[in-house]
TIDOGU-262203 format. One record per residue (C-alpha): x, y, z; residue number from 1; residue in one letter. Coordinates in steps of 0.5 Angstrom, whole numbers. Example, Ala and Ser with C-alpha at 12.3 -4.5 7.8 and 13.67 -1.06 7.14 Angstrom:
<pts>
     X     Y     Z   i aa
    25    -9    16   1  A
    27    -2    14   2  S
</pts>
This chain:
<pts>
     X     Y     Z   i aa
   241  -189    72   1  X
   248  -187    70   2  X
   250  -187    78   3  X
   249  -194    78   4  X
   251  -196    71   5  X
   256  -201    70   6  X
   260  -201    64   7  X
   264  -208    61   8  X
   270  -207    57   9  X
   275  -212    56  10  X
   271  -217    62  11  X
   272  -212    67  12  X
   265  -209    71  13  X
   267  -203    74  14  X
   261  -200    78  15  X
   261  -192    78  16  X
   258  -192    85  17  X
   262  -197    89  18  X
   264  -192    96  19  X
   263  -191   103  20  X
   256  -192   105  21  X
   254  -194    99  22  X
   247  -200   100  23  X
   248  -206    96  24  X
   243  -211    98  25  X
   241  -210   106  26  X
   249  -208   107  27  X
   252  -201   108  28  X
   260  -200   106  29  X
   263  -198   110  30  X
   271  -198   108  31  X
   274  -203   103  32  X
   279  -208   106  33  X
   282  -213   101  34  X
   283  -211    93  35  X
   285  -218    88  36  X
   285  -217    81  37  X
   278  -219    80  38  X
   274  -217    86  39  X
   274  -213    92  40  X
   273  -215   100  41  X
   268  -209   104  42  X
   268  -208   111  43  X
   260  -207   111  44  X
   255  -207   117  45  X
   246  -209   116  46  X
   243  -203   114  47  X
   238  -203   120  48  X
   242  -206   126  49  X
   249  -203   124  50  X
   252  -206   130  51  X
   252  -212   125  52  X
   258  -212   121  53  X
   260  -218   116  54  X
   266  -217   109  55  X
   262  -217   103  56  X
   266  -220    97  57  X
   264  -216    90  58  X
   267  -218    84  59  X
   270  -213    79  60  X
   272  -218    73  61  X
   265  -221    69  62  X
   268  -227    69  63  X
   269  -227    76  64  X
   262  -227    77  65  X
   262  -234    75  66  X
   266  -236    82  67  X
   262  -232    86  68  X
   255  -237    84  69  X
   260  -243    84  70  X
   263  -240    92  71  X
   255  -238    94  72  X
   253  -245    93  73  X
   258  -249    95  74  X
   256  -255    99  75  X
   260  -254   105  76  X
   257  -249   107  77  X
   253  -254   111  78  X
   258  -257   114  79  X
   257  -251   119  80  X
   264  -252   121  81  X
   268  -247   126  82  X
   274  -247   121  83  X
   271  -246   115  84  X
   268  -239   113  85  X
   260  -238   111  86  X
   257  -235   106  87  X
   251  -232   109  88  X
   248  -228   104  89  X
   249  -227    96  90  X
   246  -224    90  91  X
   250  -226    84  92  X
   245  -223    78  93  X
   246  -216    82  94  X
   251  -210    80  95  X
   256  -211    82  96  X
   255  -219    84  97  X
   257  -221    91  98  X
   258  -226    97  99  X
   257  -224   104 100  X
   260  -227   110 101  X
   263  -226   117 102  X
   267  -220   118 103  X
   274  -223   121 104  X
   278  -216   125 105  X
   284  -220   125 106  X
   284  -220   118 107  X
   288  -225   113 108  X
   294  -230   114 109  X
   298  -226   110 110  X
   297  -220   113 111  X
   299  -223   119 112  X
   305  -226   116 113  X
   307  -219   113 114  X
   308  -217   119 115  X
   313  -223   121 116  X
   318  -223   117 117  X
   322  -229   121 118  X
   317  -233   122 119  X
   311  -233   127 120  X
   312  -236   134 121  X
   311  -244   134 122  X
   306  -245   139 123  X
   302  -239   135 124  X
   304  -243   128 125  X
   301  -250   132 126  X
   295  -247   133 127  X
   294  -245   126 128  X
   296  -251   123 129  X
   291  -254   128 130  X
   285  -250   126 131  X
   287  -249   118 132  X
   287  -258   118 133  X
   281  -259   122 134  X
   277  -254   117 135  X
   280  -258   111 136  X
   279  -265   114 137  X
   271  -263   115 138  X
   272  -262   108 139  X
   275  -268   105 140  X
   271  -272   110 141  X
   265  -269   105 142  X
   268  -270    99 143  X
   271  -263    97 144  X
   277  -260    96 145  X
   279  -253    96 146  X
   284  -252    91 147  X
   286  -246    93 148  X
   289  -246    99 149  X
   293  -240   102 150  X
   295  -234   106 151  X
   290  -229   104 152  X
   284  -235   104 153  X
   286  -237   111 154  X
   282  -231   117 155  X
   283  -230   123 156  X
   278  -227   128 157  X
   278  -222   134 158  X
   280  -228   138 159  X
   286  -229   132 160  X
   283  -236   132 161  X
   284  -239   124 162  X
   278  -241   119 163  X
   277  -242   112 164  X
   276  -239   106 165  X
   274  -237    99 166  X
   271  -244    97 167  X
   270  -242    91 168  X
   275  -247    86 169  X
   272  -253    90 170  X
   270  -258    88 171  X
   265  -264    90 172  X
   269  -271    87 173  X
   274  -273    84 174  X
   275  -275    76 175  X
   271  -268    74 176  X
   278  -265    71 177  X
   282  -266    64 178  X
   285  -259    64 179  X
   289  -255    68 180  X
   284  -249    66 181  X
   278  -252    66 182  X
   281  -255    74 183  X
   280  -247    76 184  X
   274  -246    73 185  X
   276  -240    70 186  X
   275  -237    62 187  X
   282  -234    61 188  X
   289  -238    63 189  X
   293  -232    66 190  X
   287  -231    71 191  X
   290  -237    75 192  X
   299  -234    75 193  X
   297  -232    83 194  X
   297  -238    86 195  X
   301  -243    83 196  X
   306  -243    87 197  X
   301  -247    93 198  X
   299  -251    87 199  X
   301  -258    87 200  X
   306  -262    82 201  X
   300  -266    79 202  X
   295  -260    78 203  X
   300  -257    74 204  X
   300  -263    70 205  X
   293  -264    68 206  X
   291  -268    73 207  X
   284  -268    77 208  X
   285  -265    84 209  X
   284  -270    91 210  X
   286  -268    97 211  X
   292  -269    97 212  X
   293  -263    93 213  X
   290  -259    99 214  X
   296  -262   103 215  X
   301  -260    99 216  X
   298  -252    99 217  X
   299  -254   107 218  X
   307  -256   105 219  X
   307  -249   103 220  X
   304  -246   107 221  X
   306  -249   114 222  X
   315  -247   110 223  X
   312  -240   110 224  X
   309  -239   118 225  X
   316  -241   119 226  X
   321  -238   115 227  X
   316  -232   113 228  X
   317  -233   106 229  X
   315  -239   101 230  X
   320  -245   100 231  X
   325  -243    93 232  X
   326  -251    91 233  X
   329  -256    96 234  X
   329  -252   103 235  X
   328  -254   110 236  X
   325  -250   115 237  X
   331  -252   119 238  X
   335  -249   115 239  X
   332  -242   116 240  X
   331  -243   123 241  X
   335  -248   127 242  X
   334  -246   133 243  X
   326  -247   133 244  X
   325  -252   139 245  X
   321  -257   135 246  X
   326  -257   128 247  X
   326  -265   127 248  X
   318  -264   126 249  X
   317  -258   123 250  X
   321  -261   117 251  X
   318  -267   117 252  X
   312  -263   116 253  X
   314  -260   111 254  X
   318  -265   107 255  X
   312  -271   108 256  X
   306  -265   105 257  X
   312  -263    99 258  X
   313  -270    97 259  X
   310  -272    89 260  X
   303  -274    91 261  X
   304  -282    92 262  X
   309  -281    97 263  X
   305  -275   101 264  X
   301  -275   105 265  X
   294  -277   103 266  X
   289  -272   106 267  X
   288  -266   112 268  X
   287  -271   117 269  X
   294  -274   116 270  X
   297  -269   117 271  X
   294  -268   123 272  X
   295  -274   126 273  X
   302  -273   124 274  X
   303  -267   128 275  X
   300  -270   134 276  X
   304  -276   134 277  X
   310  -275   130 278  X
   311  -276   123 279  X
   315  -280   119 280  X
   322  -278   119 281  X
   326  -276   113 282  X
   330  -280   109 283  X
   338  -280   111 284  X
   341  -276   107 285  X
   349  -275   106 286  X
   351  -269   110 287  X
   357  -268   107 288  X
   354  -268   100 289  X
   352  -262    96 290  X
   346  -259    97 291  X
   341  -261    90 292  X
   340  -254    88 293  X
   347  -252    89 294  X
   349  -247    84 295  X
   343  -247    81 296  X
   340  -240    79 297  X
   335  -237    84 298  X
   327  -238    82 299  X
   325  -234    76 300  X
   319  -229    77 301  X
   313  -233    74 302  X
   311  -227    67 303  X
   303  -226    68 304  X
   302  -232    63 305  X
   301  -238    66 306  X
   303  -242    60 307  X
   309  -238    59 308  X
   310  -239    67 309  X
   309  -246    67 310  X
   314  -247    62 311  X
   319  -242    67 312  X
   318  -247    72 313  X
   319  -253    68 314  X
   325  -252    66 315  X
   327  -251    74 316  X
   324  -257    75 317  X
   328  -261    70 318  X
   335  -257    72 319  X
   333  -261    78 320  X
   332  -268    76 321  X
   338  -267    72 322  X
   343  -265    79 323  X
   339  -270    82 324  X
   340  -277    78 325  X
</pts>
């Protein structure tokens, strides 16, 4: 009928009759609750025991369809780990596709990020940190890795405790990547620009991802908990917070999960362990030398392409090898 009728224009479905109260499958929307440039997140209750609530993913491109099979599917989900987030139902040949999981009322870590402009108290970043790399370390101890690793893929529940989510870039092993666009599974480039700046140095350059990829998205991750924004070149939280009670290790962190990949630590679990028993310190530097990035311009905002946005970061990348040889 044309309530339900989908159109396709441009690879974007657009359902007329995506709404409140809607029933898609065995769930009735209830309000939306996350907007992305290729699916929306659902508030959504079981249509006979109402008391039920879960979020219920819908995609919104054609190509997205793609990942929401790939995110339905995954492995993991068998790991049943506290940390990750489940899939608990799917149908990704229905209008629109979707993925079902548990509904988190505390919402996402970007959300809670927003509203911590400064940068979250320590004990509450340790307890995130904490759930955030025990969910990863049960994956990589499988063999997976997310590859997507932010903010708004990290929830939280109505105890504010962390899990996983949106495994739908993972992947099974190693040696399966030739290309930046085939790593993401994703028919057009561009459809990727959002999360470069979590993406490790080695992605960018075409190489296949190992864990290690997902702890530089924890270097990023763990700079904005502290400071409430991403990195912008050569930073140390300390710089941004000086009087955090714990700075020499936060740095470290930072520092260790940033560094070119056969320097940083390998997988989760090292992370963790140096969280719990102290990280390696930080090469002395000079304190009376000028800082790498001194004079340098502030980072350009990335275009929507993501081989024009490479090119804007990679010729920042080598404005500071200059200043550094």
């Amino acid at each position: 009928s044309s309530r339900t009728a989908t159109k396709q224009c441009c690879g974007i479905l657009m359902s007329s009759d995506v709404r409140a109260n809607r029933r898609i499958g065995n769930y009735l929307l209830i309000e939306k609750i996350g907007q992305g440039a290729f699916a929306e997140v659902w508030k959504a209750a079981h249509h006979e025991q109402h008391e039920k609530l879960f979020a219920i993913k819908l995609a919104t491109s054609a190509e997205y369809r793609r990942q929401l099979a790939r995110e339905a599917r995954w492995p993991g989900h068998q790991l049943q780990h506290k940390n990750i987030v489940p899939v608990v139902d799917c149908d990704t040949y229905s209008d629109p596709p979707y993925v079902v999981m548990p509904y988190f009322a505390n919402g996402s870590l970007a959300n809670l990020i927003d509203r911590h402009p400064r940068g979250l108290p320590e004990q509450r970043i340790e307890a995130i940190l904490h759930a955030v790399l025990a969910g990863l370390s049960a994956a990589h101890e499988a063999g997976i890795v997310h590859r997507d690793l932010k903010p708004s893929n990290v929830l939280l529940n109505y105890k504010e405790e962390a899990a996983v989510a949106d495994f739908g870039l993972s992947i099974e092993r190693e040696g399966q990547v030739s290309s930046l666009r085939q790593s993401l599974s994703l028919s057009r480039p561009s459809d990727i620009a959002g999360t470069l700046a979590y993406m490790a140095p080695e992605i960018l350059a075409g190489e296949s991802p190992t864990p290690a990829a997902d702890v530089y998205a924890v270097g990023i991750l763990t700079f904005e908990l502290l400071v409430g924004r991403r990195p912008a070149g050569l930073e140390l939280p300390s710089e941004h917070r000086p009087h955090a009670a714990r700075p020499t290790l936060w740095d470290a962190i930072v520092y260790w999960c940033l560094r070119p990949k056969n320097d940083r630590y390998p997988d989760a679990a090292a992370v963790r362990s140096a969280i719990q028993n102290g990280p390696r310190a930080i090469p002395l530097r000079d304190p009376e030398a000028a800082s790498p990035i001194a004079g340098l311009p502030e980072p350009a905002a990335l275009p929507e392409d993501i081989w024009e946005a490479v090119a804007v970061r990679w010729e920042e990348r080598e404005r500071l090898r200059e200043r550094l040889a």
